[in-house]
Rosetta silent file (secondary structure, phi, psi, omega in degrees, C-alpha in Angstrom):
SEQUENCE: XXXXXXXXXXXXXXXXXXXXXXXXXXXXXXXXXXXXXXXXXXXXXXXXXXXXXXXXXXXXXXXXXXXXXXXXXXXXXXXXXXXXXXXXXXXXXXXXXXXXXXXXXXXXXXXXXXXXXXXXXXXXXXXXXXXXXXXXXXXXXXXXXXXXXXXXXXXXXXXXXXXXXXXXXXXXXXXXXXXXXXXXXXXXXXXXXXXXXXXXXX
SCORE:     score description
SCORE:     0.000 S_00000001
   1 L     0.000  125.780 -176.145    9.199   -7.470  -22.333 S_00000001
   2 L   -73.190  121.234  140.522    8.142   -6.784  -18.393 S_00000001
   3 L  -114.426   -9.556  143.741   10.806   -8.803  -16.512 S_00000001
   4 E  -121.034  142.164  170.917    9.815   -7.057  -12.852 S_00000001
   5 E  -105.219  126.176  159.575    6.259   -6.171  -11.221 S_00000001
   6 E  -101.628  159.781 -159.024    6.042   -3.947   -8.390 S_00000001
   7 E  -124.755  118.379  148.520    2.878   -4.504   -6.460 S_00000001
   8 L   -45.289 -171.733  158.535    0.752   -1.924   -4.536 S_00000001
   9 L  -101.429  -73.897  167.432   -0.870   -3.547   -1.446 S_00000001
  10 E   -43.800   87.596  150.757   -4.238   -1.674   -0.688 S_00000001
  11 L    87.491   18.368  152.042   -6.963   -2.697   -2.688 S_00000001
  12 L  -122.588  -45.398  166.271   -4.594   -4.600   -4.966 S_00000001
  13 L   -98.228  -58.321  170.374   -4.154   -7.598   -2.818 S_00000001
  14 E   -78.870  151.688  146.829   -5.961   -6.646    0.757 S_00000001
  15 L   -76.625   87.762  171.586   -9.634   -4.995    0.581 S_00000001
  16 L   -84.453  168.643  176.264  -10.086   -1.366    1.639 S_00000001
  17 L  -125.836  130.324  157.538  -13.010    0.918    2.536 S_00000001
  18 L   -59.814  -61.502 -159.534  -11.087    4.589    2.218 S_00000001
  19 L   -69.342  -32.345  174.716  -13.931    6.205    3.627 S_00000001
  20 H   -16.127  -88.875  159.107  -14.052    4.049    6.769 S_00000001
  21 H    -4.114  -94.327 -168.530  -11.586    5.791    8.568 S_00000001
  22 H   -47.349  -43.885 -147.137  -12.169    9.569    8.005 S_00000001
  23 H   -68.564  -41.931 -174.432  -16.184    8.029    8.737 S_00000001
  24 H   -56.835  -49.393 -175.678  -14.786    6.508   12.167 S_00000001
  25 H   -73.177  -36.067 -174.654  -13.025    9.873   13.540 S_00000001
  26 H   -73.258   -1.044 -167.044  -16.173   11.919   12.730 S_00000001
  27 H   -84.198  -37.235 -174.625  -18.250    9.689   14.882 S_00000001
  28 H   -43.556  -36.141 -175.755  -15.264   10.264   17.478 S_00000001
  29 L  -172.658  134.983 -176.033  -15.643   14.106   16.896 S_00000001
  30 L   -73.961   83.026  157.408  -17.325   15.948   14.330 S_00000001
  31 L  -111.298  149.912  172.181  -14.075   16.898   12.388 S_00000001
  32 L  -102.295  135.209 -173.457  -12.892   16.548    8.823 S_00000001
  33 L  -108.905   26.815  138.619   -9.832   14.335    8.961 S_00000001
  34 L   -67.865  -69.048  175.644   -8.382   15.318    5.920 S_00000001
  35 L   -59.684  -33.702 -170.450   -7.967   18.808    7.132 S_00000001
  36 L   -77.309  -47.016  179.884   -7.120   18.052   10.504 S_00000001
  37 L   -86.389  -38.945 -176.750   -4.909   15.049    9.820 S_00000001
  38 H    -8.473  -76.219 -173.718   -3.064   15.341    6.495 S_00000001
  39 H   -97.199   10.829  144.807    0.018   15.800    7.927 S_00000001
  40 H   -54.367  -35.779  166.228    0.044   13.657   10.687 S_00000001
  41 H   -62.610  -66.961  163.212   -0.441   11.013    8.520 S_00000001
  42 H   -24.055  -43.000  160.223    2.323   11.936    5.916 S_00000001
  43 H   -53.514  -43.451 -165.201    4.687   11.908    8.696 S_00000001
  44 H   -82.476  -45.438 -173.719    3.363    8.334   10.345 S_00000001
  45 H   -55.794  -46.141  166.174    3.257    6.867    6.420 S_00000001
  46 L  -126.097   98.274 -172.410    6.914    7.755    6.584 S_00000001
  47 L    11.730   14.507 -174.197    8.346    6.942    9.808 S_00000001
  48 L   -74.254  -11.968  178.549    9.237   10.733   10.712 S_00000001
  49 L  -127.825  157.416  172.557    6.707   10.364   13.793 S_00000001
  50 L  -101.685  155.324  164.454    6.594    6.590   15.757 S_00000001
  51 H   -10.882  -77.044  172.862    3.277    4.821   16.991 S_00000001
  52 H   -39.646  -70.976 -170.026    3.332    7.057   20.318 S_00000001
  53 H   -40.082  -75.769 -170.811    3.775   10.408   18.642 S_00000001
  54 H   -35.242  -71.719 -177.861    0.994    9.581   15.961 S_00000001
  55 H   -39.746  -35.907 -175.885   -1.481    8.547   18.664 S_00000001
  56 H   -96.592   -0.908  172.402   -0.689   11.576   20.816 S_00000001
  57 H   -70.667  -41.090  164.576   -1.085   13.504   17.920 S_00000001
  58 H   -94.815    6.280 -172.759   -4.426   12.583   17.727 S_00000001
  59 H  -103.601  -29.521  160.117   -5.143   13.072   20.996 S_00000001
  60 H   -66.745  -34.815  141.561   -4.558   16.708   20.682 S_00000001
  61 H   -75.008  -41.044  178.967   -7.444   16.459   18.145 S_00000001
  62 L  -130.566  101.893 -167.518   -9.441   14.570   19.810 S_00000001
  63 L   -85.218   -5.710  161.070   -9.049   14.348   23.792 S_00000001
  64 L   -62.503  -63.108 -179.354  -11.891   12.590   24.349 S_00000001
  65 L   -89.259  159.454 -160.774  -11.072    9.415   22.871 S_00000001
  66 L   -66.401  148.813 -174.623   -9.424    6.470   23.987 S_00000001
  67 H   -59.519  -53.572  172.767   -5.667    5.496   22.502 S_00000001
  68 H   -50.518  -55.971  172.831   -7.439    2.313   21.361 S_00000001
  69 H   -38.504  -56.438 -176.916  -10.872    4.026   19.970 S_00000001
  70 H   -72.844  -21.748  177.056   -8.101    5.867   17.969 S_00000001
  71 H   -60.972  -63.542 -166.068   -6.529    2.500   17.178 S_00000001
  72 H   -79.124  -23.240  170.992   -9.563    1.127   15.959 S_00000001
  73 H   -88.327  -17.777  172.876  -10.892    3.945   13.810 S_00000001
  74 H   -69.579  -52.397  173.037   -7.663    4.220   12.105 S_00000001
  75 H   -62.972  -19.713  171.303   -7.563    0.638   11.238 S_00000001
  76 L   -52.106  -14.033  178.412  -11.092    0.625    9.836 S_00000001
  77 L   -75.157    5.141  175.297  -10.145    1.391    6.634 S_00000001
  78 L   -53.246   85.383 -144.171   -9.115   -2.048    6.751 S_00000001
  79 L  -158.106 -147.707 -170.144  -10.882   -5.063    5.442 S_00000001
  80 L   -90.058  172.021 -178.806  -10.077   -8.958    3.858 S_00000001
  81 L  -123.361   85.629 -165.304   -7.355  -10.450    1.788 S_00000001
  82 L   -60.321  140.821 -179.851   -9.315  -13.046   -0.724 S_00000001
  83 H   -65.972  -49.184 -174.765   -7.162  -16.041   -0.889 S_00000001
  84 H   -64.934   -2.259  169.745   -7.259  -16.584   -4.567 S_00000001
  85 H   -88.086  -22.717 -164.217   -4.702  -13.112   -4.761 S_00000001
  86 H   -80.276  -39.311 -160.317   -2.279  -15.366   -2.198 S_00000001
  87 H  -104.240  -22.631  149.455   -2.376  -18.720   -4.758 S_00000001
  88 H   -51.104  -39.075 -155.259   -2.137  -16.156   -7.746 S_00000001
  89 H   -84.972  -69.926  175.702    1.027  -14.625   -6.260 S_00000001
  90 H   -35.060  -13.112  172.998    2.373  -17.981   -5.055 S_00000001
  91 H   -78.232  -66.106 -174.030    1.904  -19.100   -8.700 S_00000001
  92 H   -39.869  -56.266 -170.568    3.753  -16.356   -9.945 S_00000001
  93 H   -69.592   -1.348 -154.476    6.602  -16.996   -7.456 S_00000001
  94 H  -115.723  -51.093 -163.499    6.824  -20.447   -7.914 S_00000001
  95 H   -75.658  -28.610 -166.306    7.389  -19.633  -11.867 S_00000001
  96 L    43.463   19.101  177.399   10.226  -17.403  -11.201 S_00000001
  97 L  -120.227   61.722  171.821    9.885  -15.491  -14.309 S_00000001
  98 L  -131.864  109.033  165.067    9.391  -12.269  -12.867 S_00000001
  99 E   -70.207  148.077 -174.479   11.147  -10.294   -9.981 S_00000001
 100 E  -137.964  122.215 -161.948    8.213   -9.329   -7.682 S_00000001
 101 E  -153.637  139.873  176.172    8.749   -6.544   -5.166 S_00000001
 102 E  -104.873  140.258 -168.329    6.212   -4.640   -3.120 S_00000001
 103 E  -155.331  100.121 -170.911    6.029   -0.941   -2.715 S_00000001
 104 E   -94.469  107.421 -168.393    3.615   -0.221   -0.198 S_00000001
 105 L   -78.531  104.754  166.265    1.819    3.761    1.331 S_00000001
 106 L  -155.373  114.985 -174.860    1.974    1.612    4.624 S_00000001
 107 L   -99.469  165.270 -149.252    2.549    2.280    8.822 S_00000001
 108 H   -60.595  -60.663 -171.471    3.392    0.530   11.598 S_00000001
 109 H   -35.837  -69.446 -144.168   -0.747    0.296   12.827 S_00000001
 110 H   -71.604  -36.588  173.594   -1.868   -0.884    9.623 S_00000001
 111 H   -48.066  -64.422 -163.436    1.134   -3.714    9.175 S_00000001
 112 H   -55.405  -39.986 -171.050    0.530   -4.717   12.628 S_00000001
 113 H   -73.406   -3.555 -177.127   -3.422   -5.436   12.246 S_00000001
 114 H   -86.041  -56.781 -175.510   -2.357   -7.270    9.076 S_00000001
 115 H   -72.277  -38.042 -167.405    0.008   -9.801   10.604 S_00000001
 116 L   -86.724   17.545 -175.564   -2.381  -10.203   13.689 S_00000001
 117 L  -139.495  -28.419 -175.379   -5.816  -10.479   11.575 S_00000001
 118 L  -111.950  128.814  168.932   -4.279  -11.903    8.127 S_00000001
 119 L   -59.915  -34.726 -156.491   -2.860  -15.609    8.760 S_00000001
 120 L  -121.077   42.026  154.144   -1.209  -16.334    5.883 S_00000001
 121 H   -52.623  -73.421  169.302    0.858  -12.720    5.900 S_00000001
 122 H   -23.306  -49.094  151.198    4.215  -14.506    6.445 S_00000001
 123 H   -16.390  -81.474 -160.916    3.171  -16.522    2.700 S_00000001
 124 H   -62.643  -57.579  177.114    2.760  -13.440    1.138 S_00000001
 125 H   -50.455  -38.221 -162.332    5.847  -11.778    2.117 S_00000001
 126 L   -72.485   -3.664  152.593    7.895  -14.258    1.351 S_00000001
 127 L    -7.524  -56.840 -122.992    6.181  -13.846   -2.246 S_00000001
 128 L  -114.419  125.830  167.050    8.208  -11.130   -3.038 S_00000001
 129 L   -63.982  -45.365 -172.093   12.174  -10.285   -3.785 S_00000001
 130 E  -133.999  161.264  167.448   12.037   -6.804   -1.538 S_00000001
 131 E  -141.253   94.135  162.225    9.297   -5.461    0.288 S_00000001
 132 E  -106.793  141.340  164.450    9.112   -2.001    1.010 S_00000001
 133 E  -101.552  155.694  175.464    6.719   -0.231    3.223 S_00000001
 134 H   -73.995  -43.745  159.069    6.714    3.421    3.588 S_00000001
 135 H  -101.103   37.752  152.303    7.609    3.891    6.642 S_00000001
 136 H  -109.530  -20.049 -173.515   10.782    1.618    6.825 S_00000001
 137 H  -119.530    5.884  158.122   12.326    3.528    3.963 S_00000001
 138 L    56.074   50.807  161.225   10.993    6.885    4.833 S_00000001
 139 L  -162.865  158.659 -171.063    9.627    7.554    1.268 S_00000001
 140 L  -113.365  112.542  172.686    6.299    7.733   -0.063 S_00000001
 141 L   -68.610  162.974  -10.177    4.251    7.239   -2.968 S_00000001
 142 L   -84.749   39.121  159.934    3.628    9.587   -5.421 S_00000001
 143 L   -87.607  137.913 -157.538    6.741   11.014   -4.762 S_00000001
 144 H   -53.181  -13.874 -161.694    9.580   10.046   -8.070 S_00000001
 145 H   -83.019  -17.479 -177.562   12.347    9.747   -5.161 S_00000001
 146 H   -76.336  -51.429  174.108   10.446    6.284   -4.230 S_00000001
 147 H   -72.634  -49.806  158.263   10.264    4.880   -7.328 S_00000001
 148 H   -33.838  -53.439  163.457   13.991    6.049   -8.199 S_00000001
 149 H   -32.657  -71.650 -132.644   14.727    4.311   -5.187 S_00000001
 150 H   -95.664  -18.921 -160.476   13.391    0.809   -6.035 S_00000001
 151 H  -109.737  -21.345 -177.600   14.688    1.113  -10.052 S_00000001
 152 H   -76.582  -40.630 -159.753   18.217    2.197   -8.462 S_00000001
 153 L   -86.500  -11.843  174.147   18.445   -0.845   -5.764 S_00000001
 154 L  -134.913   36.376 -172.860   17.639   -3.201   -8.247 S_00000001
 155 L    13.254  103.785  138.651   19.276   -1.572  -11.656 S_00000001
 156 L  -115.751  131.429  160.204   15.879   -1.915  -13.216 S_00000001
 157 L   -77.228  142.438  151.131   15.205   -0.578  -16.918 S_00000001
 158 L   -71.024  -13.801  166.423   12.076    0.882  -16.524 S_00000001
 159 L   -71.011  -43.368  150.402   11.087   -0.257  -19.539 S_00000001
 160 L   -68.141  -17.208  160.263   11.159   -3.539  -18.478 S_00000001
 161 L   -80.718   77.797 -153.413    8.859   -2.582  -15.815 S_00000001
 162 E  -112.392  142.006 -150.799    5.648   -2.568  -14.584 S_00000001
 163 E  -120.813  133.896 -127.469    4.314   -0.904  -11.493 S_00000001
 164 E  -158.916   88.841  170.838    0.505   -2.072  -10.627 S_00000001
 165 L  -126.648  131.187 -166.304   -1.644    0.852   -8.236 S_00000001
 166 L   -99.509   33.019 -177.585   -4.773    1.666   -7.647 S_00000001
 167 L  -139.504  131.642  174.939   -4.167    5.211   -7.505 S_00000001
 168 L   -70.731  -26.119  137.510   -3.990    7.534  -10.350 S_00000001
 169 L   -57.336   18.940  146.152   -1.405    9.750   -9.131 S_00000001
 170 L  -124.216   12.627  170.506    1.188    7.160   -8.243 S_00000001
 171 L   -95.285   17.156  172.782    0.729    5.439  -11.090 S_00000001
 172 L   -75.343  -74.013 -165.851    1.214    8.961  -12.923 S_00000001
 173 L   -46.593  -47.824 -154.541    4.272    9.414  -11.268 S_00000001
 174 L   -73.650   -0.023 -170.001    5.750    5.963  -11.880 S_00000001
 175 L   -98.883  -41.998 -178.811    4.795    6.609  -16.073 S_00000001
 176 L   -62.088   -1.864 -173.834    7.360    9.802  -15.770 S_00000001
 177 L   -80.775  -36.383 -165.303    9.924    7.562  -15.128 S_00000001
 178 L    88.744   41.557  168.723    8.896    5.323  -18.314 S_00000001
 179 L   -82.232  162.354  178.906    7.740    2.522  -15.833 S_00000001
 180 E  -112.928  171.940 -164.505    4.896    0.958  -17.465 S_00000001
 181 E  -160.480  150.422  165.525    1.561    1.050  -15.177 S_00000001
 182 E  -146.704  133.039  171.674   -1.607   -0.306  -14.534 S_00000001
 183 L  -100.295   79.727 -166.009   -3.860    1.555  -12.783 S_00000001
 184 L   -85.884  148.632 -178.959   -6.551   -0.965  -11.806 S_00000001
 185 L   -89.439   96.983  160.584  -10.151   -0.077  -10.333 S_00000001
 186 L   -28.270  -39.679 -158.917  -10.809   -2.277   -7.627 S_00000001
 187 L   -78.754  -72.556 -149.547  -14.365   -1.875   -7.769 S_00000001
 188 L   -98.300  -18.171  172.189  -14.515   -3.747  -11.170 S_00000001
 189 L  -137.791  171.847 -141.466  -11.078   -5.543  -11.954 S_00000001
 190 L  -141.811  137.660  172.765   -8.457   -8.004  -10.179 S_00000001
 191 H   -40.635  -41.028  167.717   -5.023   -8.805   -9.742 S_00000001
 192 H   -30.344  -53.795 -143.540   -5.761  -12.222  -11.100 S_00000001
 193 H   -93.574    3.569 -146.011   -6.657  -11.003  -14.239 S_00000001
 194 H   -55.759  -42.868 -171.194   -3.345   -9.251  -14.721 S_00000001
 195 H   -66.870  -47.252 -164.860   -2.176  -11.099  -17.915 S_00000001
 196 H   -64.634  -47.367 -160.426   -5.767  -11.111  -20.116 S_00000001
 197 H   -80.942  -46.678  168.266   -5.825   -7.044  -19.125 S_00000001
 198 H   -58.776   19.019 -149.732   -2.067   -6.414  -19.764 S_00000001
 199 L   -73.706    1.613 -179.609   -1.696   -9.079  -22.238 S_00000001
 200 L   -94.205  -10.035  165.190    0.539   -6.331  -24.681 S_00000001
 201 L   -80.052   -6.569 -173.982    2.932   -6.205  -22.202 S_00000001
 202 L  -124.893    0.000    0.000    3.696   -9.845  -21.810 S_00000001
């Protein structure tokens, strides 16, 4: 029996476009910003570089554009947070028979345009017993030391557990653990729906 759900963010609650981004920097400069960025980001996802650094980071790729212009193409991958995932979660939290903790790929930018663009942020956090982002605990999905983390700080069986991503490598990772996983496709299914598609876990 699942007694806690950990919750992705990205395209489990909020709506992303992936490609946005990388699409945004080539208009800035024709580069690909996978190769070029990869590990600027890794760093910024977990707090080994700050806001400044990151920014000036990119400014050494691209010296042309503006800190904002870099601001704004970063955040494009960015997009809404339908309200019926906010009064599912508030159901669930209201029921209490779950622990519900968030474990979030997430940086300072992308947090910030979240509290300033989605109102009813504050709501959501308070959803949840913990909330980690990646770069406050300076760990990352998929690496196992993140989910070890989160199954340590809150003696969880993993068995008892199910961790809910929309990426097949970190829900990979979180199944070597014996975490139970759902790897949902945005494109065609919904947080909502969580019980009718899991229903053997519950």
């Amino acid at each position: 029996m699942i007694k806690t759900i950990i919750f992705d963010f990205g395209d489990v609650f909020i709506n992303l476009d992936k490609p946005a981004t990388e699409k945004a920097f080539f208009k800035l400069k024709n580069i690909s910003f996978a190769t070029e960025t990869k590990k600027i980001t890794k760093h910024y996802e977990t707090g080994i570089i700050s806001t400044p650094e990151f920014i000036n980071n990119f400014k050494t790729v691209i010296p042309e554009a503006s800190e904002n212009q870099i601001i704004d193409a970063w955040n494009a991958i960015l997009l809404d947070f339908p309200k019926h995932r906010l009064e599912f979660l508030k159901k669930l939290a209201t029921e209490k028979q779950y622990k519900l903790i968030l474990l979030s790929n997430t940086n300072e930018l992308h947090i910030n345009w979240i509290k300033n663009h989605i109102s009813f942020y504050p709501v959501f956090k308070s959803c949840f017993d913990a909330f980690y982002l990646s770069h406050e605990i300076n760990l990352r999905k998929p690496e196992i030391d993140i989910f070890k983390f989160v199954l340590k700080e809150h003696q969880l069986n993993p068995e008892e557990t199910l961790f809910i991503d929309d990426t097949k490598e970190n829900t990979n990772a979180a199944a070597t653990l014996k975490i139970h996983t759902w790897n949902n496709n945005p494109k065609t299914e919904d947080i909502i729906d969580l019980f009718t598609i899991k229903s053997d876990l519950f």
